[in-house]
C-alpha positions in Angstrom: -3.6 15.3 -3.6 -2.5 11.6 -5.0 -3.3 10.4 -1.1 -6.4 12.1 -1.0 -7.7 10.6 -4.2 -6.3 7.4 -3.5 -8.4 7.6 0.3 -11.7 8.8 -1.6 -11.4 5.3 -3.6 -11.0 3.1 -0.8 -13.2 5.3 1.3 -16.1 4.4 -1.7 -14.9 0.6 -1.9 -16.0 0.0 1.8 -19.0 1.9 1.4 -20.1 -0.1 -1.5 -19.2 -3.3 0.3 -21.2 -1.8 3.1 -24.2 -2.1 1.4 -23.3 -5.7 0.5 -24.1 -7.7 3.4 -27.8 -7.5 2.5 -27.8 -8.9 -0.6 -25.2 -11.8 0.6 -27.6 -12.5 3.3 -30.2 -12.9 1.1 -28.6 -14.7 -1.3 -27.9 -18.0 0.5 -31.1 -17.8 1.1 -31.6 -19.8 -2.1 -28.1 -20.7 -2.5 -25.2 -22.3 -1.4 -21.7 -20.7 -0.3 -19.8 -21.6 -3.1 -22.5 -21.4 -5.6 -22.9 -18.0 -4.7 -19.3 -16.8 -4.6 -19.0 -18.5 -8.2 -21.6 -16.5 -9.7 -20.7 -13.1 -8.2 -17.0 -13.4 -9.2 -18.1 -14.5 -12.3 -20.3 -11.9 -13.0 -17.7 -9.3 -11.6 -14.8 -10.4 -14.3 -18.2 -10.2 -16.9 -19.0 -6.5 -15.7 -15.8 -5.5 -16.1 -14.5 -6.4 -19.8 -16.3 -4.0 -22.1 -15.0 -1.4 -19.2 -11.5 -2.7 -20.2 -12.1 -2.7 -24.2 -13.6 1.2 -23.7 -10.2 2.2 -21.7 -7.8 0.5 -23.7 -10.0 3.0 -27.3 -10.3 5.8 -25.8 -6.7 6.1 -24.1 -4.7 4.2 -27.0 -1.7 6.0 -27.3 -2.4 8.4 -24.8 -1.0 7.1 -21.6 1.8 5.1 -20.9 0.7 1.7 -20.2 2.8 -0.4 -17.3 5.5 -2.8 -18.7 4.3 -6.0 -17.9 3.7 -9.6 -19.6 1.4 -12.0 -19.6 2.7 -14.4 -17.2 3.2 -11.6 -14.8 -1.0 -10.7 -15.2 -1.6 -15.0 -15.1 0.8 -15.1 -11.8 -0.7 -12.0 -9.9 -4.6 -12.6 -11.2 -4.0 -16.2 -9.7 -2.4 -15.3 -6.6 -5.2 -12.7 -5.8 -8.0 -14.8 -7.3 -7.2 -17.4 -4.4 -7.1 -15.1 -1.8 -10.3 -14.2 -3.1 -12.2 -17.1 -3.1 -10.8 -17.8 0.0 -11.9 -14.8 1.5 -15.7 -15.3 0.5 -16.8 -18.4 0.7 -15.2 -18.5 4.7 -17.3 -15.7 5.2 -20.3 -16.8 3.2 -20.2 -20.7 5.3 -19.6 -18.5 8.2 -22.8 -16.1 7.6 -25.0 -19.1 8.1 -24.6 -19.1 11.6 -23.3 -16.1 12.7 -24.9 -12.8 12.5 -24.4 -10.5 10.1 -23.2 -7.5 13.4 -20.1 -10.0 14.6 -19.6 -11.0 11.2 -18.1 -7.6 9.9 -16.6 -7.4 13.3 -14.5 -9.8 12.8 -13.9 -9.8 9.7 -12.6 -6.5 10.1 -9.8 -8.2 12.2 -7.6 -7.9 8.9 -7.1 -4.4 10.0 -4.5 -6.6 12.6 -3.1 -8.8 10.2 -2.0 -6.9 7.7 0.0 -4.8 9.9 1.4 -7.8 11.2 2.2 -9.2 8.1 4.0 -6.3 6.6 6.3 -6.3 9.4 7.4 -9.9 8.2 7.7 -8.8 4.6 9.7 -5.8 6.0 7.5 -2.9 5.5 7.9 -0.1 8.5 4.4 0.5 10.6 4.7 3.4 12.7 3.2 4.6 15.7 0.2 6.5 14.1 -0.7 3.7 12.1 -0.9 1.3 15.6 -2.7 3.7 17.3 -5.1 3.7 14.6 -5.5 -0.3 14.4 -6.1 0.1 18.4 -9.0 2.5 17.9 -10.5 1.1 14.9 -10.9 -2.2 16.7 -12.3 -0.7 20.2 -14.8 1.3 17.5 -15.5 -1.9 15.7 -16.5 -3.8 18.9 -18.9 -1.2 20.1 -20.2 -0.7 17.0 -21.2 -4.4 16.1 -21.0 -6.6 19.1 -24.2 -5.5 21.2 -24.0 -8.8 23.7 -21.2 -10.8 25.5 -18.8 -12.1 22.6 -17.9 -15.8 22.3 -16.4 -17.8 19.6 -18.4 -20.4 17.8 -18.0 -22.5 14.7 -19.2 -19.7 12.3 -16.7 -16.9 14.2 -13.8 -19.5 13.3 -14.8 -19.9 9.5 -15.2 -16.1 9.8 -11.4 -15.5 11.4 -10.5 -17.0 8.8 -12.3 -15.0 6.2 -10.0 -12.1 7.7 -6.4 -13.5 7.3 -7.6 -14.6 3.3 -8.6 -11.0 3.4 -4.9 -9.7 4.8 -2.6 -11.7 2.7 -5.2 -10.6 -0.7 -4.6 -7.0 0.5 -1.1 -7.4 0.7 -0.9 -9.3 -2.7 -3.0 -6.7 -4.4 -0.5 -4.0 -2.9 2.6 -5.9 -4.4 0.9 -6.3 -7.9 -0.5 -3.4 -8.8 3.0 -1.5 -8.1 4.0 -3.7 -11.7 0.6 -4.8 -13.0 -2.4 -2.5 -14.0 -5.0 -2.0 -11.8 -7.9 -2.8 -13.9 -7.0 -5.5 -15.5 -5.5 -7.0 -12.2 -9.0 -7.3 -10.6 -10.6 -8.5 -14.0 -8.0 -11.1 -13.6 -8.3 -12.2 -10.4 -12.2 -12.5 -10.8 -11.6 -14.8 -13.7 -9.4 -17.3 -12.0 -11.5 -16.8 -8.3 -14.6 -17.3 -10.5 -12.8 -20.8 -12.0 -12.0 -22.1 -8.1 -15.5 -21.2 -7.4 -16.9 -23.7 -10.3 -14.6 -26.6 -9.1 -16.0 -26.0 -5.3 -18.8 -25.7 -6.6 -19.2 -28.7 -8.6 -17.6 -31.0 -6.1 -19.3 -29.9 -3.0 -23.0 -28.4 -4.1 -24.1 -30.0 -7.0 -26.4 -31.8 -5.8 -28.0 -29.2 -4.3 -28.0 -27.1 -7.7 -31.5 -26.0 -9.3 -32.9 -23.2 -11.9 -35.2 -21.8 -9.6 -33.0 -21.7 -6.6 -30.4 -19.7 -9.1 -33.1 -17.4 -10.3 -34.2 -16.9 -7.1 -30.9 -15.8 -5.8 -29.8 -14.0 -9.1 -30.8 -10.4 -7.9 -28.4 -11.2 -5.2 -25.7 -12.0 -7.1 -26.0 -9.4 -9.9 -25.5 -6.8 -6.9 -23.1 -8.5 -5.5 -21.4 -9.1 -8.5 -21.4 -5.7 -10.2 -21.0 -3.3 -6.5 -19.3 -5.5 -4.4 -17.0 -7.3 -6.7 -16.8 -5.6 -10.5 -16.9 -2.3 -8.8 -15.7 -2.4 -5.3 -12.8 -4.5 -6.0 -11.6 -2.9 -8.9 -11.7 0.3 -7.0 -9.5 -1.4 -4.7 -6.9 -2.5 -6.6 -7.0 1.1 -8.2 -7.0 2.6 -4.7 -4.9 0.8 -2.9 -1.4 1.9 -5.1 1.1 4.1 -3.7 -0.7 4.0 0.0 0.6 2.2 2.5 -1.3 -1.5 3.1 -1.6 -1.0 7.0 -3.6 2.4 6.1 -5.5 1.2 3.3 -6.8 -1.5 5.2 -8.1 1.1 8.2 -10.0 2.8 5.7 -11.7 -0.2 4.1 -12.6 -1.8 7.5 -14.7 1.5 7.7 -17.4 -0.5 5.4 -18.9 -1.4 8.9 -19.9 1.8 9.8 -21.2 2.3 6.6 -23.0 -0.6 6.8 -24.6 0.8 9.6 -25.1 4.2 7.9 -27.0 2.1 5.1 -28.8 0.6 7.5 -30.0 3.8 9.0 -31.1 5.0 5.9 -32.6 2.4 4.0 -34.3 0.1 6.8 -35.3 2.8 9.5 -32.9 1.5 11.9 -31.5 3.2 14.8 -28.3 4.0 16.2 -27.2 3.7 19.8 -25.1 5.8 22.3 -23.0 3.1 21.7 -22.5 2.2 18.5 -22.1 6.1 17.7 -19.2 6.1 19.9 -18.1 3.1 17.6 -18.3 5.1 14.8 -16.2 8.1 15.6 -13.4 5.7 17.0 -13.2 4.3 13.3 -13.2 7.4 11.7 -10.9 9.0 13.9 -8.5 6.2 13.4 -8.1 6.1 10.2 -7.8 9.7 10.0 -4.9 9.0 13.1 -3.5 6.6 10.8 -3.3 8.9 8.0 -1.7 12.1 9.8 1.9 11.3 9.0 1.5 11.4 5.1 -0.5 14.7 5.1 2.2 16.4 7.1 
């Protein structure tokens, strides 16, 4: 039941973050990268503290909270925070030139790395769990590549995006073991949302105006409240006591749900194709899954 609730959480993080490509797209339509990751960390770590002050009254003495100090909540919001900010604002520089399709493509590629990451740090990944990465990214190329692939600046930046995206996954899965969950993401949106300023001042200042940040502000409140107060948190939450490798096959499942969204919101259509796409994801990460229900 703990694995099937923990599923459902992540399951609802990449749907939420499915959803969020829109407003990201339009978004730097007024703004730039950094100023837009600043504001929707920002507002993320914002969204979330009266959610903290209302836990911490209404379960006061009534559940056990984790032993941990301040400097351990400073080191592990710090170390996810810049995995973070990584992770955005190399996929925000590389949404300006590459479509929104082969951008969650690839940045669904973390569904690789992490795998090959935990090996390094020692964690076991067995055969279920590979088969699933295989499937997930045959699903994820039919699904969101409909011409011939090729790399270009933007894919780069966006590669990138994806190993930032690994390593914060497999951060987030050795802090929240020690930390708790909540205010680990609050955390890291703080100290994301304080790299984002200093980018920000240094590289788009210049380019800074009211009306542009107005403009953009419906944008970032979304993105800010779903995609990174919400989403995140549920993340962090979701993500302890399941293994990294098949927590990340769940979350790259935000690009079929992207598609899903898209289906329902903007009248799109789904091909032959990208149907096939989608059942290879879902089957993969219920694959990946099969050992721990047995």
């Amino acid at each position: 039941m703990f694995q099937l609730r923990q599923s459902f959480l992540l399951f609802l993080t990449a749907s939420i973050w499915g959803s969020g490509f829109v407003a990201q797209s339009v978004g730097m339509d007024h703004v730039t990268p950094f100023t837009f990751t600043f504001f929707r960390t920002l507002i993320g770590a914002l969204f979330l503290l009266p959610f903290i002050a209302l836990i911490k009254a209404l379960y006061k003495n009534k559940v056990k909270e984790k032993s941990y100090t301040t400097k351990d909540l400073l080191i592990g919001s710090a170390s996810c925070g810049l995995f973070l900010i990584m992770g955005e604002s190399f996929q925000q520089y590389g949404l300006v030139t590459t479509d929104a399709g082969k951008t969650g493509f690839i940045t669904s590629m973390y569904i690789i790395f992490v795998p090959l990451i935990s090996i390094t740090v020692g964690k076991k990944i067995n055969r279920f769990i590979w088969i699933g990465v295989i499937l997930a990214v045959i699903g994820m190329y039919l699904l969101c590549i409909k011409q011939d692939f090729t790399i270009e600046r933007g894919d780069l930046l966006i590669l990138c995006c994806a190993v930032a995206f690994a390593f914060h996954i497999m951060v987030i899965d050795h802090f929240v073991k020690t930390i708790d969950g909540v205010m680990l993401a609050c955390g890291q949106f703080f100290m994301a949302s304080f790299m984002g300023l200093i980018l920000m001042l240094i590289f788009d200042f210049n380019t800074l105006s009211y009306d542009s940040i107005m403009a953009a502000a419906p944008a970032m409140l979304y993105a800010g409240i779903m995609s990174n107060g919400i989403a995140y948190t549920l993340q962090v939450v979701g993500q302890r006591g399941i293994n990294p490798a098949v927590a990340t096959l769940i979350l790259s499942l935000e690009s079929v749900m992207a598609v899903i969204f898209g289906i329902t919101f903007l009248n799109e259509s789904l091909a032959t194709r990208e149907l096939i796409g989608c059942v290879l994801m879902f089957l993969a990460v219920i694959i990946a899954q099969y050992p721990f229900k047995k």
